[in-house]
SEDRENLUM-789607 format. One record per residue: x, y, z of N, C-alpha, C, O, CB in turn. Coordinates in pm, whole numbers, padded with zeros to 5 digits, always signed. Glycine has a CB too. Layout:
SEDRENLUM-789607
XYZXYZXYZXYZXYZ;...
end
This chain:
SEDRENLUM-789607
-12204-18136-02114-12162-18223-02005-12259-18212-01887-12309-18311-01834-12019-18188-01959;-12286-18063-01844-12371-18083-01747-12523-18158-01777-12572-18228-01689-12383-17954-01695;-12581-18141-01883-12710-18192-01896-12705-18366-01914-12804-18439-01924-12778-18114-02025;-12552-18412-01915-12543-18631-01910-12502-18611-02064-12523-18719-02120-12756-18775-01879;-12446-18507-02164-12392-18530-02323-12309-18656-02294-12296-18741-02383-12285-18390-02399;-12246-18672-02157-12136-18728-02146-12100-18864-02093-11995-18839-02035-12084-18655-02093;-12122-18995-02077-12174-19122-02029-12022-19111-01931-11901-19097-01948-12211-19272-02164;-12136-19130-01804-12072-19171-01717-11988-19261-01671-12038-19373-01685-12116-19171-01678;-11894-19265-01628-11776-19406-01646-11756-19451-01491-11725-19370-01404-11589-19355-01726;-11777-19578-01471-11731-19623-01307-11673-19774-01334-11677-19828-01444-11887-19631-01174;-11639-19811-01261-11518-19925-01270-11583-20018-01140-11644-19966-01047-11323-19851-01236;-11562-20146-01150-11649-20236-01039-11498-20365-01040-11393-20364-01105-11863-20313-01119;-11551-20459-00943-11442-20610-00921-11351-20561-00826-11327-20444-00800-11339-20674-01071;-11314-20639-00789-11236-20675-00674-11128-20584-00686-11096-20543-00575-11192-20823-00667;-11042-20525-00803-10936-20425-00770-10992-20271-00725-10917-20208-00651-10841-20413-00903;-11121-20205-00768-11158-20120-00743-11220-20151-00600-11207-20059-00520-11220-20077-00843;-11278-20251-00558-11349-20250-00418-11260-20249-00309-11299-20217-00196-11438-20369-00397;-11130-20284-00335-10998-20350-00250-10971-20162-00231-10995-20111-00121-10837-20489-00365;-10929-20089-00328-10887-19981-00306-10928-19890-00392-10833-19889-00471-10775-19985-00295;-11025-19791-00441-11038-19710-00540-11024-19610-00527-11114-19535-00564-11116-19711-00589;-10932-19571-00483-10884-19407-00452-10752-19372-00557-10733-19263-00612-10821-19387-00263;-10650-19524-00571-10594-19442-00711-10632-19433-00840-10546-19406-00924-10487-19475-00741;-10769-19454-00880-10814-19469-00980-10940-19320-00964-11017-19263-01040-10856-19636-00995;-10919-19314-00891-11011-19171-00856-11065-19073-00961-11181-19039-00986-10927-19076-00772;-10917-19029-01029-10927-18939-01106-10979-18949-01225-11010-18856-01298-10838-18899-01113;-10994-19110-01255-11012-19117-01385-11187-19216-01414-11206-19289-01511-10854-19196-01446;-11282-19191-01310-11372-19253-01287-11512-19179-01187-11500-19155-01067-11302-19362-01240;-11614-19159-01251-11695-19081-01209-11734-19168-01056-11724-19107-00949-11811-19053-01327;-11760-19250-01059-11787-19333-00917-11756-19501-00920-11754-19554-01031-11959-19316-00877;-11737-19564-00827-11696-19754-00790-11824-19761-00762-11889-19684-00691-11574-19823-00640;-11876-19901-00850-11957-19942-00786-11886-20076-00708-11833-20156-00784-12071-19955-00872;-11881-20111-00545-11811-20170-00438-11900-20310-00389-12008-20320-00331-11795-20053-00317;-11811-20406-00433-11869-20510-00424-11914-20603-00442-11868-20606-00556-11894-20512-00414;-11977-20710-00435-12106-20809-00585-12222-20700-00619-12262-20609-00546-12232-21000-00504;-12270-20740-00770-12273-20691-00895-12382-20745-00895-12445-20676-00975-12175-20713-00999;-12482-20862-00843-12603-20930-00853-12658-20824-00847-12696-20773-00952-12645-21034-00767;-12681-20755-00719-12795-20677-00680-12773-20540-00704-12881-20482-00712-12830-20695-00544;-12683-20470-00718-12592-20361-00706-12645-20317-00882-12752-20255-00885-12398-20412-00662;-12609-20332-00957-12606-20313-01101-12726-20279-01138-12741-20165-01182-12563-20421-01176;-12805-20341-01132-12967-20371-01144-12995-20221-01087-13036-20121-01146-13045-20525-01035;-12960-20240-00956-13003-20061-00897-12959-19947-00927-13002-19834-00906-12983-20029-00773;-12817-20008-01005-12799-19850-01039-12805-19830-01202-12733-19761-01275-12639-19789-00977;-12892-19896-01225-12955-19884-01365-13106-19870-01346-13168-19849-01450-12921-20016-01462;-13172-19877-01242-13286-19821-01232-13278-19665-01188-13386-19610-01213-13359-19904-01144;-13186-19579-01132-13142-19529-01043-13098-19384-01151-13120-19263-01152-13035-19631-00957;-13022-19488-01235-13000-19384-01348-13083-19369-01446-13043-19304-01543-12893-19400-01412;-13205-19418-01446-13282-19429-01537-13411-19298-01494-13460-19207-01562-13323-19593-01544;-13431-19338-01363-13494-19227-01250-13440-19066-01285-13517-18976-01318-13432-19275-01074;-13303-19052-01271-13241-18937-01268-13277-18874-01422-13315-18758-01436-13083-18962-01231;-13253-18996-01565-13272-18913-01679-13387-18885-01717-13413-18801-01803-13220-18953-01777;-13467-18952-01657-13661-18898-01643-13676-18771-01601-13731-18677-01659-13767-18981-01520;-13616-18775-01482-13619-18582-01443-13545-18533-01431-13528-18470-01327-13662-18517-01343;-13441-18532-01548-13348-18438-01641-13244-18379-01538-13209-18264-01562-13440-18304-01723;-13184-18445-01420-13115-18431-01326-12961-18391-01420-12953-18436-01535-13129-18568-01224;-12865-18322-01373-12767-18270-01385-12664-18369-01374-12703-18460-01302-12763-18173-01310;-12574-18383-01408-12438-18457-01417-12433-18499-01261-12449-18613-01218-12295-18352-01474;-12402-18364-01173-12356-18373-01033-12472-18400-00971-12447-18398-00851-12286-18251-00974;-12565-18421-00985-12673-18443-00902-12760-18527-00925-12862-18542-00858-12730-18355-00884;-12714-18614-01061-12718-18778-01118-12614-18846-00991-12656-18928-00909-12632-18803-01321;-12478-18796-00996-12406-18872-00895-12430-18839-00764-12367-18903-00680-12275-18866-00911;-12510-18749-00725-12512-18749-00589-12655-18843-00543-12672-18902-00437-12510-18587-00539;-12743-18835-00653-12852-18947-00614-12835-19073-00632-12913-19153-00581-12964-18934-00673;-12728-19115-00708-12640-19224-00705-12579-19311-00581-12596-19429-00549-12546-19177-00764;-12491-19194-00516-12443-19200-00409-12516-19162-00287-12432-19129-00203-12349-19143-00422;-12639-19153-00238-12731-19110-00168-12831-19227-00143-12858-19273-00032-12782-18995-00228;-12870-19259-00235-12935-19401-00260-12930-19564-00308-13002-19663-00321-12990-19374-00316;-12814-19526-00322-12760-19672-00408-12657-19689-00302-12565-19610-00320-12687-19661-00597;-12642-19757-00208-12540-19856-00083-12463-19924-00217-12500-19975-00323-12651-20013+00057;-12309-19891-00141-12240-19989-00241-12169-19833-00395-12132-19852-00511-12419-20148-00318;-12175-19766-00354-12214-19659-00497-12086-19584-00406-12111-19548-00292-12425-19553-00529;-11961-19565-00458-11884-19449-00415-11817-19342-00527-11761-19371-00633-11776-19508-00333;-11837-19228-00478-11842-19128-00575-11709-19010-00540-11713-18937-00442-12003-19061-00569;-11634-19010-00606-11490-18961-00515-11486-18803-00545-11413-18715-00500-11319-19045-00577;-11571-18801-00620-11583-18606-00615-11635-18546-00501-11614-18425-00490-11689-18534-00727;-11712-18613-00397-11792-18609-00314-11689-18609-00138-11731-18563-00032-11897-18739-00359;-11584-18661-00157-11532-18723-00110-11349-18671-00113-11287-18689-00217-11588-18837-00164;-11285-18612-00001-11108-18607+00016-11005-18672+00105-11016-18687+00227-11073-18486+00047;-10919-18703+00040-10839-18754+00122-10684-18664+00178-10586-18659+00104-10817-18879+00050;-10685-18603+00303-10583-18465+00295-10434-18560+00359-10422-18666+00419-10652-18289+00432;-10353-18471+00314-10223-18529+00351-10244-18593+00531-10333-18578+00614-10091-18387+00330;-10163-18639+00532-10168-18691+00702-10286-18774+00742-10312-18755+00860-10177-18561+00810;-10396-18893+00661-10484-18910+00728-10473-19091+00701-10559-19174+00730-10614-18813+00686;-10360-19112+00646-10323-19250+00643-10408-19336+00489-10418-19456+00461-10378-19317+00812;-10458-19213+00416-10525-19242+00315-10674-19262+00352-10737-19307+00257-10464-19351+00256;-10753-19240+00470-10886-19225+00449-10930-19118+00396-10873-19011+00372-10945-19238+00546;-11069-19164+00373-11117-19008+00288-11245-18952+00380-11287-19036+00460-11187-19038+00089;-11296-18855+00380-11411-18847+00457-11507-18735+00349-11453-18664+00264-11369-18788+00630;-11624-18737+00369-11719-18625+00300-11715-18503+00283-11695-18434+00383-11814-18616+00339;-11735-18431+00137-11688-18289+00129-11825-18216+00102-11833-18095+00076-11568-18263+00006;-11938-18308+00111-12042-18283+00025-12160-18304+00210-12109-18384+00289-12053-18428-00154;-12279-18246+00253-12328-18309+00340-12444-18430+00258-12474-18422+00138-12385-18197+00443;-12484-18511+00330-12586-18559+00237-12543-18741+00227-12629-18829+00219-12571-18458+00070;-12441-18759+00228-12365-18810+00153-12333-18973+00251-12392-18949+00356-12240-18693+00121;-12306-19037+00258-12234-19142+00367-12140-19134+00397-12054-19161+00314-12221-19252+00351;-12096-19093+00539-11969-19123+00579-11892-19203+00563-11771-19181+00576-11960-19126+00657;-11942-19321+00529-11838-19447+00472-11944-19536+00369-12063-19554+00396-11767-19568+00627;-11897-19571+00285-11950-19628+00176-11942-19811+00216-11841-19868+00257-11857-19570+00033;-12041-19858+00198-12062-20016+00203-12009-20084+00137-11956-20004+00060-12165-20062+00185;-11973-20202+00097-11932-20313-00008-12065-20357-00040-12124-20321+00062-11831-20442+00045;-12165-20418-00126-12243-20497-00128-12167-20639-00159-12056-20661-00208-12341-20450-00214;-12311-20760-00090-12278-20838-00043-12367-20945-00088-12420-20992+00013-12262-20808+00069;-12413-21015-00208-12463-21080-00257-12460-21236-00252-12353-21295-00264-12446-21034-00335;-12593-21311-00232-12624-21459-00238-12547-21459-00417-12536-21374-00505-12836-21506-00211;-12514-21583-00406-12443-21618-00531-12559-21701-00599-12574-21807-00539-12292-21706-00508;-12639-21685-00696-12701-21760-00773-12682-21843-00923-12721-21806-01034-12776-21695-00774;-12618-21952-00889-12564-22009-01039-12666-22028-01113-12634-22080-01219-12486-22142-01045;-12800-22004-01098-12889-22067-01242-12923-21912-01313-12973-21912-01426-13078-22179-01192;-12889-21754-01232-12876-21652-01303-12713-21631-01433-12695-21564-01535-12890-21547-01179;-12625-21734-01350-12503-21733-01435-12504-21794-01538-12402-21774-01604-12401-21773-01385;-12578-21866-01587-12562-21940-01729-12546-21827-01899-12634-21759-01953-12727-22046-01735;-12420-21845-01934-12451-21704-02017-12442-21787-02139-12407-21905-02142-12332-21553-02007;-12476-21714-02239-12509-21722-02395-12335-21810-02427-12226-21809-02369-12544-21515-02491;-12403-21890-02577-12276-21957-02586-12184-21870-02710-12262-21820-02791-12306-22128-02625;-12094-21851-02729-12021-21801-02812-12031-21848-02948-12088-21956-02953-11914-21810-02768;-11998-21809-03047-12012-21839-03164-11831-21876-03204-11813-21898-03323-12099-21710-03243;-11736-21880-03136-11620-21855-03178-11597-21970-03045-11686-21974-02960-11557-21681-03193;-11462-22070-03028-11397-22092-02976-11335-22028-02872-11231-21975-02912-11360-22119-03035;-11365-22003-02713-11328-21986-02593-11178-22067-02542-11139-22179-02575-11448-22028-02520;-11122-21985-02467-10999-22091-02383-11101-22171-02260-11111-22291-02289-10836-21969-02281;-11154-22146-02172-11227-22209-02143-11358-22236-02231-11432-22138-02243-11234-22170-02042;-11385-22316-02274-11507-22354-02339-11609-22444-02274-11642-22555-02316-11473-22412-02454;-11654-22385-02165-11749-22530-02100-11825-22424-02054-11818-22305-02086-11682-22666-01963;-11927-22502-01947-12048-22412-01802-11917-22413-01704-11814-22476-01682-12238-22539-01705;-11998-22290-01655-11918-22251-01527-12009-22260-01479-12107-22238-01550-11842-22134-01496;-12039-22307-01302-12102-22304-01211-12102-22278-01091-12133-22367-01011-12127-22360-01215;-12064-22134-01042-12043-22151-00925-12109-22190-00774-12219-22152-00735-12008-22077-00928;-12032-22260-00714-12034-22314-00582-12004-22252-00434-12042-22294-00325-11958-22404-00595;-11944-22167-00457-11912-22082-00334-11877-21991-00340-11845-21974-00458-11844-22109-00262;-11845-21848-00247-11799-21702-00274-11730-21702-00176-11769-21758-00074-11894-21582-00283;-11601-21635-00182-11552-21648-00006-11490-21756+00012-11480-21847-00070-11667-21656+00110;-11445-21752+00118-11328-21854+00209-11332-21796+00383-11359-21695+00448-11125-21825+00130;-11282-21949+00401-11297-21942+00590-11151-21912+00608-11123-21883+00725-11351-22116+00696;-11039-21910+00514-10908-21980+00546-10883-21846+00650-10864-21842+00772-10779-22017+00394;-10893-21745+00555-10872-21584+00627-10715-21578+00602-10655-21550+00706-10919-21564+00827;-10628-21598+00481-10521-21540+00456-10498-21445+00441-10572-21393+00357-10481-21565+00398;-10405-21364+00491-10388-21201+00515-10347-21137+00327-10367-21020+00296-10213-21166+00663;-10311-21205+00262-10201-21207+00160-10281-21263+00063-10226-21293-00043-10063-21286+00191;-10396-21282+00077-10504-21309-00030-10636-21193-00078-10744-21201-00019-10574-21440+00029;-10622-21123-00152-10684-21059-00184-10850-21111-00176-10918-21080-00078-10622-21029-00286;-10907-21192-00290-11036-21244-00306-11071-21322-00129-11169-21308-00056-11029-21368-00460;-10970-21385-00114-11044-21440+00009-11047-21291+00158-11079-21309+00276-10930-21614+00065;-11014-21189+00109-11056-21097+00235-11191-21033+00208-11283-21013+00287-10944-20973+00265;-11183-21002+00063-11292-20882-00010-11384-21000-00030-11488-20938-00010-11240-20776-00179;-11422-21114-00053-11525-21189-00071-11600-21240+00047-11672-21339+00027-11487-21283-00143;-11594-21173+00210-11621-21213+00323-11748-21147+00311-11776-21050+00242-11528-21186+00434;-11824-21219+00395-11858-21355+00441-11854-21452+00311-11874-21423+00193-12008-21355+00517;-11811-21627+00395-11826-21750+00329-11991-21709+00274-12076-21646+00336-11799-21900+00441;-11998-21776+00121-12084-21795+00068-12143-21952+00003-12116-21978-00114-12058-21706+00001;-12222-22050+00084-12207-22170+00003-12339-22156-00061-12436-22102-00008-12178-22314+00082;-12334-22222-00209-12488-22252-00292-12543-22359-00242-12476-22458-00212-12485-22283-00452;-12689-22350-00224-12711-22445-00187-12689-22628-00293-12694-22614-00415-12832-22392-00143;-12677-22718-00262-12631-22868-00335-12766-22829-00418-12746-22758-00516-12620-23054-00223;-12875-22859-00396-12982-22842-00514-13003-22743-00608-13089-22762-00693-13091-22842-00471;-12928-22622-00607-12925-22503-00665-12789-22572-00763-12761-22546-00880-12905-22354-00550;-12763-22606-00729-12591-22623-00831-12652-22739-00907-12666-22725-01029-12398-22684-00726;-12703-22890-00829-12720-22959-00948-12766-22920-01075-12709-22923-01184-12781-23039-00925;-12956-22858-01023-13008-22776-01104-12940-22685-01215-12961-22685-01337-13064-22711-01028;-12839-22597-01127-12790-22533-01271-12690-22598-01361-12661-22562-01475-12726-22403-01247;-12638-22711-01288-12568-22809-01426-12671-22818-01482-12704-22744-01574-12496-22965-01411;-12749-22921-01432-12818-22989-01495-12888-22902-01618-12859-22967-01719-12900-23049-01401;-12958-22799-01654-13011-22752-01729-12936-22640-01780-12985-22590-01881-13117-22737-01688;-12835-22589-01739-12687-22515-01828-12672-22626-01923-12709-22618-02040-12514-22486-01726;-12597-22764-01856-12546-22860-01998-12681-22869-02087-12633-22845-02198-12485-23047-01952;-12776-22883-02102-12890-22907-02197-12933-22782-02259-13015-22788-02351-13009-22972-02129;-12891-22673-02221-12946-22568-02274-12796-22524-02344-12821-22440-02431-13030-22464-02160;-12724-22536-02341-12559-22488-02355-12543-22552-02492-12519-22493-02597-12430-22556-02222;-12565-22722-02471-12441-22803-02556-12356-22816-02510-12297-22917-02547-12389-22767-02661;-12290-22738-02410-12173-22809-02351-12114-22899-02342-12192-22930-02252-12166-22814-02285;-12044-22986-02347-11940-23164-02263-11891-23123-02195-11833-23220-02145-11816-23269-02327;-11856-23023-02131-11773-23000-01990-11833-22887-01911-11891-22787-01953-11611-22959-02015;-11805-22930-01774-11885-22791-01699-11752-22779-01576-11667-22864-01549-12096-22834-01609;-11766-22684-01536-11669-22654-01421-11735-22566-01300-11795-22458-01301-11540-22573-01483;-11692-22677-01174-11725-22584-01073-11647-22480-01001-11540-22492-00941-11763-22647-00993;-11705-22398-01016-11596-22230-00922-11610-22203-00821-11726-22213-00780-11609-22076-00954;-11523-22163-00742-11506-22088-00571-11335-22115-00600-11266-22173-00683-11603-22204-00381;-11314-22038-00482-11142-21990-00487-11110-22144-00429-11001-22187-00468-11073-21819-00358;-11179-22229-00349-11107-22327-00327-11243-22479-00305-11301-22496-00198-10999-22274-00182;-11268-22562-00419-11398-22665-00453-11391-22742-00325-11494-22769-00263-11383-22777-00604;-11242-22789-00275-11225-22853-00204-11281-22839-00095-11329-22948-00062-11140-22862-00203;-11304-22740-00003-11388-22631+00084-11542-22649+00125-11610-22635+00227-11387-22500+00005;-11566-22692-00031-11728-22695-00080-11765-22812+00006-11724-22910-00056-11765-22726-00264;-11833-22859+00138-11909-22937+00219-11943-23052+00125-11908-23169+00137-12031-22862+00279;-12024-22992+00023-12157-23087-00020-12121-23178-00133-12184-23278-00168-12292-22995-00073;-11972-23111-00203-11910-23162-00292-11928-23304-00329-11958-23312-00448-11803-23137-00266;-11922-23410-00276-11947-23544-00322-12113-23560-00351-12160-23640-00432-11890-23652-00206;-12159-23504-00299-12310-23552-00296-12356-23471-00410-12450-23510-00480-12401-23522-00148;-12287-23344-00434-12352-23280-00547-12256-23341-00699-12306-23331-00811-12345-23089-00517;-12149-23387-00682-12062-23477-00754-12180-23590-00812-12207-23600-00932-11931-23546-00643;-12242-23669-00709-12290-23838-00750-12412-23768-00809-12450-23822-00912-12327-23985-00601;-12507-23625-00759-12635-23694-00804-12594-23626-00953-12646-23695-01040-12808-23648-00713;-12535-23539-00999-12483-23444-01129-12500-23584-01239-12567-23590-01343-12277-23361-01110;-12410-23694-01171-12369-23796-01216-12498-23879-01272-12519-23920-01387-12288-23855-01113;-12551-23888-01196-12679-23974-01177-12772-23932-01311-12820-24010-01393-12764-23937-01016;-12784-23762-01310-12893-23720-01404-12823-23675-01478-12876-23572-01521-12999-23635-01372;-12685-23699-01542-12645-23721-01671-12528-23788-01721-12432-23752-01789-12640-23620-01715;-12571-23925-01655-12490-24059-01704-12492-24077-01841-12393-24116-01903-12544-24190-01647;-12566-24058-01877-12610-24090-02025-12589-24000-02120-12650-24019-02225-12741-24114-02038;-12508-23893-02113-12507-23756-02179-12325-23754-02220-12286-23680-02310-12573-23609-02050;-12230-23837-02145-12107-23876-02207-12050-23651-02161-12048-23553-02236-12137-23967-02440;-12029-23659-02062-12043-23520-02009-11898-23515-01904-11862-23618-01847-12213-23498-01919;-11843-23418-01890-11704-23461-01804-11658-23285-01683-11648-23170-01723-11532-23505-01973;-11645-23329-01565-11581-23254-01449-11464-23161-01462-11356-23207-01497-11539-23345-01361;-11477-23034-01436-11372-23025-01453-11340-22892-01298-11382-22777-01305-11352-22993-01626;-11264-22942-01181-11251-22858-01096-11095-22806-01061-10994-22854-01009-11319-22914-00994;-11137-22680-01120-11021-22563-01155-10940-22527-01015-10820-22505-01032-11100-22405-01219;-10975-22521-00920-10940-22482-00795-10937-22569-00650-11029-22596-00573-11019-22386-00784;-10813-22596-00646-10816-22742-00538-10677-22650-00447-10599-22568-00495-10756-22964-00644;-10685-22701-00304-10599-22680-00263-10461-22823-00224-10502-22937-00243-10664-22603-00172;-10352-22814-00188-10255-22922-00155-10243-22940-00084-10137-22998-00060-10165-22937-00172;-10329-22913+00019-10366-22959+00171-10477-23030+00141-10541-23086+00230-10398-22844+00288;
end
């Protein structure tokens, strides 16, 4: 175990970033936050550590030392009476751990198509991260702050060459609420425009009744 026999386990998404302290026990560290930029680093990070044969505990402490966004709860207590914060047991370490906070890029989201029948079966494309509404009682719209919009030419683009590279007939645009999305009609007509001819169909999952 001490020399890494043992693959490290951490847990990421919105239920661990919201609160990962009851999951503590059963998870070497959270990675807190979007996953664009975050992941990437801590796979270079761990790759660094098994080059120079770093130790279990001192894989996670260069983890948590260098990687923003990286929380490591061995490192870290929470004592009766403190309303559930935790503070550092280790020096070295961050007093408070970051969320990372990632540009949303839909032409990195296009993933491989399945060989089997999906419940959703189309492109996903997302359009936005975040919300302005600021409902107290909404989970994704607190932990996804700041508003995130794609830019209209970044989204056509990734329809546009998701459906041709996919096979797809249906694509769907994502954010917790499309309606929200500014640019929406304009990125609606030109989608339209450069694949009239492709017999291709809309499909937006998330509308509000206001």
């Amino acid at each position: 175990v001490e020399r890494g026999s043992q693959p490290l386990i951490f847990a990421g998404g919105p239920t661990a970033t919201s609160n990962p302290e009851p999951f503590a026990d059963f998870f070497d560290y959270f990675a807190l936050g979007d996953g664009e930029e975050l992941l990437p680093e801590i796979g270079r990070c761990l790759q660094r550590c098994k080059e120079e044969k770093l130790s279990r505990v001192e894989t996670l402490f260069r983890l948590c030392t260098s990687v923003e966004g990286v929380y490591v709860p061995m490192f870290y207590d929470s004592p009766p009476g403190w309303g559930g914060a935790v503070y550092p047991v280790r020096e070295g370490v961050p007093a408070r751990v970051r969320r990372r906070v990632a540009a949303p890029d839909p032409l990195r989201q296009v993933a491989l198509v399945p060989y089997v029948s999906t419940v959703h079966d189309r492109l996903t494309v997302e359009i936005r991260r975040g919300c302005t509404r600021g409902c107290r009682f909404c989970q994704p719209g607190m932990l996804t702050r700041p508003a995130r919009d794609v830019p209209p030419e970044d989204v056509v683009k990734a329809v546009v060459e998701g459906m041709r590279k996919t096979g797809y007939n249906e694509f769907s645009l994502l954010s917790l609420s499309c309606s929200d999305y500014l640019s929406l009609p304009s990125v609606g007509l030109e989608i339209k425009n450069q694949l009239q001819e492709e017999n291709v169909s809309l499909s937006l999952p998330s509308q509000r009744v206001d």
